[in-house]
C-alpha positions as CSV (number, residue, x, y, z in Angstrom):
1,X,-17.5,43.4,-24.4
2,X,-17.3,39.6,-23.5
3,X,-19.4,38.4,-20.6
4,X,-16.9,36.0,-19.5
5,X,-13.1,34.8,-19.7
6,X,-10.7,31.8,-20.7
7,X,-8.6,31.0,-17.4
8,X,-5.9,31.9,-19.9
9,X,-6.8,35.3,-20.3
10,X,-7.4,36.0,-16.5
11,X,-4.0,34.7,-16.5
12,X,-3.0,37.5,-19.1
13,X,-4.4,39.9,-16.4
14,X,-2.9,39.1,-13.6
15,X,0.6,39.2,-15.1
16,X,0.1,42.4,-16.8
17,X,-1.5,44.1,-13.1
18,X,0.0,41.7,-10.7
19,X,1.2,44.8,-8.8
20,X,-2.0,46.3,-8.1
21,X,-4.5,42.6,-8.0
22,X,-2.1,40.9,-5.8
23,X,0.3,43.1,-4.1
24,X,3.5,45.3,-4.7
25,X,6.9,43.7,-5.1
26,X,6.3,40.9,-6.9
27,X,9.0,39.8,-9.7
28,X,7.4,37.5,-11.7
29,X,9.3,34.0,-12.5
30,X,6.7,31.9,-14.5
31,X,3.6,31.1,-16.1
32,X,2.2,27.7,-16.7
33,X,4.7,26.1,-14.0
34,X,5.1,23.0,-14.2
35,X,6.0,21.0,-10.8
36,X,7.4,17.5,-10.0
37,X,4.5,15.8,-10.4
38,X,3.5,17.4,-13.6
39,X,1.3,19.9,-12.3
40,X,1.0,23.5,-13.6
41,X,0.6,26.4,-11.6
42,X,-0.6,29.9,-13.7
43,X,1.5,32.4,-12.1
44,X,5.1,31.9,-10.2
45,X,6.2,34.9,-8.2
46,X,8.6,36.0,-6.0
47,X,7.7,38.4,-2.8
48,X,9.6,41.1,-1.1
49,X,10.9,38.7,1.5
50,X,12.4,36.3,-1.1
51,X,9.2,33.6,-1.2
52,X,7.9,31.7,-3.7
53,X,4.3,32.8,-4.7
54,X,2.0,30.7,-6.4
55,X,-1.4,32.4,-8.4
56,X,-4.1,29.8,-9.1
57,X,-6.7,31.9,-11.4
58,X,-10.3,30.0,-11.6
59,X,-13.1,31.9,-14.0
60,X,-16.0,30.2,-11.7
61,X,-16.5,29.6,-7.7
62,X,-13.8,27.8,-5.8
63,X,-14.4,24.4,-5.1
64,X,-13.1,21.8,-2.1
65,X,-11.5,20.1,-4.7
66,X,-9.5,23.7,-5.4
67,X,-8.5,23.4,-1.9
68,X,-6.8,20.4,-2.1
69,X,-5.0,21.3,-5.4
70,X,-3.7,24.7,-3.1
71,X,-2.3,22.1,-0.8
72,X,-0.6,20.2,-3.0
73,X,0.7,23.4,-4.3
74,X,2.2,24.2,-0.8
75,X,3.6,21.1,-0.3
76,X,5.7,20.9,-3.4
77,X,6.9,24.2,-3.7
78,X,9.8,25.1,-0.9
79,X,9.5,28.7,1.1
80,X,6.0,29.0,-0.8
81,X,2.8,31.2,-0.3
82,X,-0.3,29.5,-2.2
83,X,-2.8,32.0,-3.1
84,X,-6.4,31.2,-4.9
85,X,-7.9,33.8,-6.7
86,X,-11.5,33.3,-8.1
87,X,-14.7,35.9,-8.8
88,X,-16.9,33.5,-6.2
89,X,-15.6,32.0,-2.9
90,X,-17.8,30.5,-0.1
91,X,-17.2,31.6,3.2
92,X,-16.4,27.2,4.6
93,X,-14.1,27.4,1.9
94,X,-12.3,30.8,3.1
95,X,-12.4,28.9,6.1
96,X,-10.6,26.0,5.4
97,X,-8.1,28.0,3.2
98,X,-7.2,30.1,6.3
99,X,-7.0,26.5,8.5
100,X,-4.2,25.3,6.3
101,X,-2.3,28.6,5.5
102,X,-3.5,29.1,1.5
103,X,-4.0,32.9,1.4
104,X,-7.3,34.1,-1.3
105,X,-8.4,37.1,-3.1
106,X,-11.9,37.6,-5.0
107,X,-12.3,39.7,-8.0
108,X,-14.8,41.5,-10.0
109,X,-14.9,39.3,-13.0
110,X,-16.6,42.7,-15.0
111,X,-14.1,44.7,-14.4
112,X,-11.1,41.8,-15.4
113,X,-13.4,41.5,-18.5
114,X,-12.7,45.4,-19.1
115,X,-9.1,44.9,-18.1
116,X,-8.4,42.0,-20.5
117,X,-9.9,44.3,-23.4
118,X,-7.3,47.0,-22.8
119,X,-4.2,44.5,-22.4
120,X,-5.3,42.7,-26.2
121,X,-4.9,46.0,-28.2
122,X,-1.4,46.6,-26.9
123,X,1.7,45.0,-27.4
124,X,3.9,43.7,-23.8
125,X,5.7,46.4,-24.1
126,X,3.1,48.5,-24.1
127,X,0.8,47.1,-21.4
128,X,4.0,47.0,-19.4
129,X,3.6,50.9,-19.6
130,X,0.1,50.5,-19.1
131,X,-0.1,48.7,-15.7
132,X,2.2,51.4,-14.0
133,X,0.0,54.4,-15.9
134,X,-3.7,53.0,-14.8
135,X,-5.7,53.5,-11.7
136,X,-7.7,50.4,-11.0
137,X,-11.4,50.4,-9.9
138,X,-10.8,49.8,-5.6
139,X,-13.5,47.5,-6.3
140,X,-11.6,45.1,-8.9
141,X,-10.4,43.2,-5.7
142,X,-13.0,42.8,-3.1
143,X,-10.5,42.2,0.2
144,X,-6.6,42.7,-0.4
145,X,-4.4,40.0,0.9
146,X,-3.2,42.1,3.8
147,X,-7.0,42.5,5.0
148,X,-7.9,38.8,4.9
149,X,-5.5,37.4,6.7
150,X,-7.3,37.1,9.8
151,X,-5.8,37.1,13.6
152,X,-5.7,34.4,15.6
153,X,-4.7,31.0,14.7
154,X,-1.7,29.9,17.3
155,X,-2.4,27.2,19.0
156,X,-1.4,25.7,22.8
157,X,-0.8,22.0,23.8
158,X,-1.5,20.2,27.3
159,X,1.5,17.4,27.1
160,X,2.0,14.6,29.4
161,X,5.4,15.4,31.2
162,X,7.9,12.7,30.3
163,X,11.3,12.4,32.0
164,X,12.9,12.6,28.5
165,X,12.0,15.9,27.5
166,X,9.2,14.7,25.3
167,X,12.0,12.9,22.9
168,X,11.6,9.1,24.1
169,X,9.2,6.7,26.3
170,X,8.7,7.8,30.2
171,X,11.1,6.3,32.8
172,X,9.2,3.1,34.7
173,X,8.4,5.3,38.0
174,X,7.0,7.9,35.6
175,X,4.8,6.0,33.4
176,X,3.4,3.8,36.7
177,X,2.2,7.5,38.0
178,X,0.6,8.4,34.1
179,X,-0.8,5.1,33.5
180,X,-2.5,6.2,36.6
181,X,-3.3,9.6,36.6
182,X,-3.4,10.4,32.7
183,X,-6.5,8.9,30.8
184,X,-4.7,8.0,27.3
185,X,-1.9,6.5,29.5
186,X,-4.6,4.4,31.3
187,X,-5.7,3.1,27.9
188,X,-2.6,2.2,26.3
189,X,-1.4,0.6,29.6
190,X,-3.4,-2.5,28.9
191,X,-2.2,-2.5,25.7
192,X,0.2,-5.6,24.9
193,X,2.6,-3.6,23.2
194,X,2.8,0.0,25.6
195,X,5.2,2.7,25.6
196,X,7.1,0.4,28.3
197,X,7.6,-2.8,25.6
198,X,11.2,-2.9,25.1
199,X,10.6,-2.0,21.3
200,X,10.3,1.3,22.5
201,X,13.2,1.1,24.9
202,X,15.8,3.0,22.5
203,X,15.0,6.5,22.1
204,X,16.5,6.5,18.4
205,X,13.9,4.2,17.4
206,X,11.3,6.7,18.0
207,X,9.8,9.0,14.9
208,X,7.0,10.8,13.8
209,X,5.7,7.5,12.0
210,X,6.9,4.6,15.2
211,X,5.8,6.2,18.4
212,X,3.1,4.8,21.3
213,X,2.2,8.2,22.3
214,X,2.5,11.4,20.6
215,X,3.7,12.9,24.5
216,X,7.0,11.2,23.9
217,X,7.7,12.7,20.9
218,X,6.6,15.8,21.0
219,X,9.7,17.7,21.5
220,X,11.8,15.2,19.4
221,X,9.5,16.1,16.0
222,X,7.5,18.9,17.1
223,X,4.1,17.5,16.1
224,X,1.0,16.8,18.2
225,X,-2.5,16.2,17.7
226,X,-6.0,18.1,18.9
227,X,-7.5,14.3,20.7
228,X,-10.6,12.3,20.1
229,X,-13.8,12.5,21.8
230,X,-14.2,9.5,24.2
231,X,-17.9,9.2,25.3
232,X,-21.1,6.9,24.3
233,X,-22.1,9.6,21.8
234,X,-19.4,10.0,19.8
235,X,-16.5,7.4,21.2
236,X,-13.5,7.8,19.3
237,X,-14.2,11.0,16.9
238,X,-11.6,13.1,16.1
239,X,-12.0,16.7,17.7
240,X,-11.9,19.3,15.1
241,X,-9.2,22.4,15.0
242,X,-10.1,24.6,12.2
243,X,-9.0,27.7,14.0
244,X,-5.2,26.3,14.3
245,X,-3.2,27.3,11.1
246,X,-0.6,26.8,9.1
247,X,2.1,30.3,9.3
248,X,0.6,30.4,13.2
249,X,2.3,29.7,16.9
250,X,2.1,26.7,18.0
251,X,3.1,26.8,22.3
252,X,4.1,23.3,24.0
253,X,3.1,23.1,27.7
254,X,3.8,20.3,29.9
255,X,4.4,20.1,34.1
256,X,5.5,17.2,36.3
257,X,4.0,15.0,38.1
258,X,2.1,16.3,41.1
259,X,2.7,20.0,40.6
260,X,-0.1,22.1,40.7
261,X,-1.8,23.6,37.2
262,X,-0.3,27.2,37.7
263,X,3.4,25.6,37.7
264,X,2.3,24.6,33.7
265,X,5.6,25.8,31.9
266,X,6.5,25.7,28.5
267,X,8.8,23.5,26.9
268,X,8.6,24.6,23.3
269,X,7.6,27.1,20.8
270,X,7.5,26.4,17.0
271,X,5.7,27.8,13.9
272,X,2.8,25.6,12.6
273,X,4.6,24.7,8.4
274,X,1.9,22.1,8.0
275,X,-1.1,19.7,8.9
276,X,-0.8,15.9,7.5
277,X,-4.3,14.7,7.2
278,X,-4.7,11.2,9.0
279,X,-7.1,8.2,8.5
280,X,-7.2,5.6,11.0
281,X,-10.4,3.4,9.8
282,X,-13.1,5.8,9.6
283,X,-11.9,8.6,11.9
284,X,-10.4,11.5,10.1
285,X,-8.1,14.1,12.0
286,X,-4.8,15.5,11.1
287,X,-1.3,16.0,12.9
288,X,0.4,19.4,13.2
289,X,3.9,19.9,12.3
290,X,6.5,22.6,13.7
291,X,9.4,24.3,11.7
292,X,12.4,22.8,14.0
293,X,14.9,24.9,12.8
294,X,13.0,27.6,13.4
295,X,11.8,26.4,16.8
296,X,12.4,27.8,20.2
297,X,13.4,24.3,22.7
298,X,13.6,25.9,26.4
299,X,16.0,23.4,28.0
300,X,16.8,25.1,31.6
301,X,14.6,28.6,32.6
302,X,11.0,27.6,30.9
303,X,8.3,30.6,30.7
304,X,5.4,29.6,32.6
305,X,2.0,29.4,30.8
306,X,-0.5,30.8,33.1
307,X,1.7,34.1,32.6
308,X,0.6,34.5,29.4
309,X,-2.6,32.4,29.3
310,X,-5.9,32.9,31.0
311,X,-9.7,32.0,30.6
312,X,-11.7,34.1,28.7
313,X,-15.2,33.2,31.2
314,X,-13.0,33.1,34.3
315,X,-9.9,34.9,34.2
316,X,-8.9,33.9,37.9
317,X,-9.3,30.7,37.8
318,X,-6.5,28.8,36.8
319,X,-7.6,25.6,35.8
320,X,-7.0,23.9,32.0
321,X,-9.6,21.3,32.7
322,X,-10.7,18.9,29.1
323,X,-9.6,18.8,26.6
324,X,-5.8,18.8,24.6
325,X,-5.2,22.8,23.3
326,X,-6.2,26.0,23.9
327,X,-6.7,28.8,21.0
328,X,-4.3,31.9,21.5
329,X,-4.6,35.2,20.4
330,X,-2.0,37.1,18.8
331,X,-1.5,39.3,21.5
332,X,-0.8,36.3,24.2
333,X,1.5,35.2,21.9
334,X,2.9,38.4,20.9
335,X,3.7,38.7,25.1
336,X,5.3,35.8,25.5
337,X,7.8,36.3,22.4
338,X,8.3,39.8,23.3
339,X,9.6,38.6,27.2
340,X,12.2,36.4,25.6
341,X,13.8,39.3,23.4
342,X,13.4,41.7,26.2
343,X,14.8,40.0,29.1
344,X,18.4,38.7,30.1
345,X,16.8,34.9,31.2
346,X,17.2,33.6,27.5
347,X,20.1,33.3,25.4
348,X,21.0,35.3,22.1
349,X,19.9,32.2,19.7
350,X,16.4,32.0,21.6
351,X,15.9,35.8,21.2
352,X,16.8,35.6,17.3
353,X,14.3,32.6,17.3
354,X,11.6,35.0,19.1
355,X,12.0,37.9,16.8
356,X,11.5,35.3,14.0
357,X,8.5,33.9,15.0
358,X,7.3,37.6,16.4
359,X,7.1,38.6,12.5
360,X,4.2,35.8,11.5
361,X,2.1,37.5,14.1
């Protein structure tokens, strides 16, 4: 018996048992896929639910430069799931992959290695047969995709209010009471070019590349960002958000000038389709993206947070203090979504939007 395998003919074993490595229903499409920019991905798929699934096989350990390449993947196929499979994979990477939505499976290279020696005496007919007669080891796979996916991930914003529902520039009166009371608005007030410079002044102008604030567009393109540390220590570093990801709920929450923190509302509700790294000099961070179709924009009767939302040390205490998001669990989320499709307050398009977004819980 071998002691080790051509990515080719892991390849040869994952198409032959894609049922029973990966997960029922698949249909496959391709092998060696080639995408727009010349790339070639092992294994093309279709799920149950009509996706796009992407297999990248590696013989050895998973490397950061793997996670990138899953990236790309997601990025270039539409209504894709990018998943890694590999005999090693360090936990920072699992990490990461779970951050930007690439899902990951880890085999027993052995028992592929016995696998691959069945498939090569038959013909494809044959191993066809084969794969729906055999019983693999439970081993062969050492966490199935439906047990890896872990919980968690959604993701709440603290947004400046703006009198434009967060899709252009504050009025004067309200950016004199920010610039006073909100510490980015502060900064950027001495600014030559503010959010109050007439180049701002036409809300059509505005995008998620021309903007002075991401407050004033954060309805408008449904993208924010997690902040940077201001301090002597570490002025100006980006605060990391590795629990956020992509295929996650992402919750808006804003509330106007002078109202107390337990009148916090929220504004909108999206799923998280992407994070676009950023680098601005040396600091590194990323912005985070919402499916707007998708999306649920409250424009009159707006949940309130603290409803659904409440500190883990202090229950209580209702107080959002530093800081630009919170981490929600699945079952905050789950409450929230599950109000809208219950209750007669929200419209038929929002509750169809809710028991969309309930399903990536």
């Amino acid at each position: 018996m071998k002691t080790n395998l051509s990515e080719k003919e892991i390849e040869d074993v994952f198409e032959v048992f894609h049922e029973q490595l990966i997960e029922t229903g698949l249909e496959l499409i391709s092998r060696q896929h080639i995408l727009e920019n010349r790339l070639r991905i092992d294994l093309l798929f279709k799920d149950k639910k009509g996706k796009n699934v992407a297999i990248e096989l590696k013989r050895n350990a998973i490397t950061r430069e793997d996670v990138g390449q899953a990236i790309q993947y997601a990025g270039l196929i539409k209504n894709s799931r990018v998943i890694l499979a590999a005999p090693i994979i360090a936990t920072s990477i699992k990490n990461a992959f779970e951050h930007y939505g690439i899902e990951y499976l880890e085999f027993d290279l052995k028992q592929v290695i016995k696998l691959n020696d069945q498939i090569k005496i038959n013909s494809k007919d044959q191993n066809l047969i084969l794969a729906k007669k055999i019983h693999l080891p439970q081993n062969i796979i050492k966490e199935p995709l439906s047990k890896n996916k872990k919980k968690g991930g959604n993701i709440a914003f603290k947004i400046t209010y703006t009198d434009s529902n967060w899709s252009g520039v504050c009025s004067p009166n309200v950016a004199a009471y920010n610039f006073i009371e909100r510490q980015w608005c502060g900064i950027q007030s001495s600014f030559e070019i503010n959010c109050q410079h007439e180049s701002f002044s036409n809300p059509s102008v505005l995008n998620k590349t021309n903007f002075p604030c991401y407050d004033c567009i954060a309805q408008k393109e449904l993208m924010f960002y997690p902040g940077h540390f201001h301090g002597e220590n570490n002025d100006n570093e980006p605060i990391p958000c590795l629990q956020a990801k992509v295929g996650k709920i992402a919750v808006f929450t804003s509330r106007e000038p002078g109202e107390p923190e337990n009148e916090r509302f929220i504004f909108a509700i999206g799923l998280m389709n992407y994070f676009e790294p950023i680098t601005n000099g040396e600091a590194h961070y990323e912005n985070f993206h919402c499916d707007k179709k998708s999306a649920i924009i409250f424009r009159n009767t707006r949940p309130k947070y603290w409803k659904y939302y409440s500190n883990a040390n202090n229950p209580e205490r209702v107080a959002w203090n530093t800081g630009l998001f919170r981490y929600l669990d699945d079952n905050t989320v789950r409450s929230l979504l599950m109000d809208i499709i219950e209750t007669n307050r929200y419209p038929g398009k929002y509750k169809k939007k809710a028991e969309y977004l309930l399903s990536h819980l």
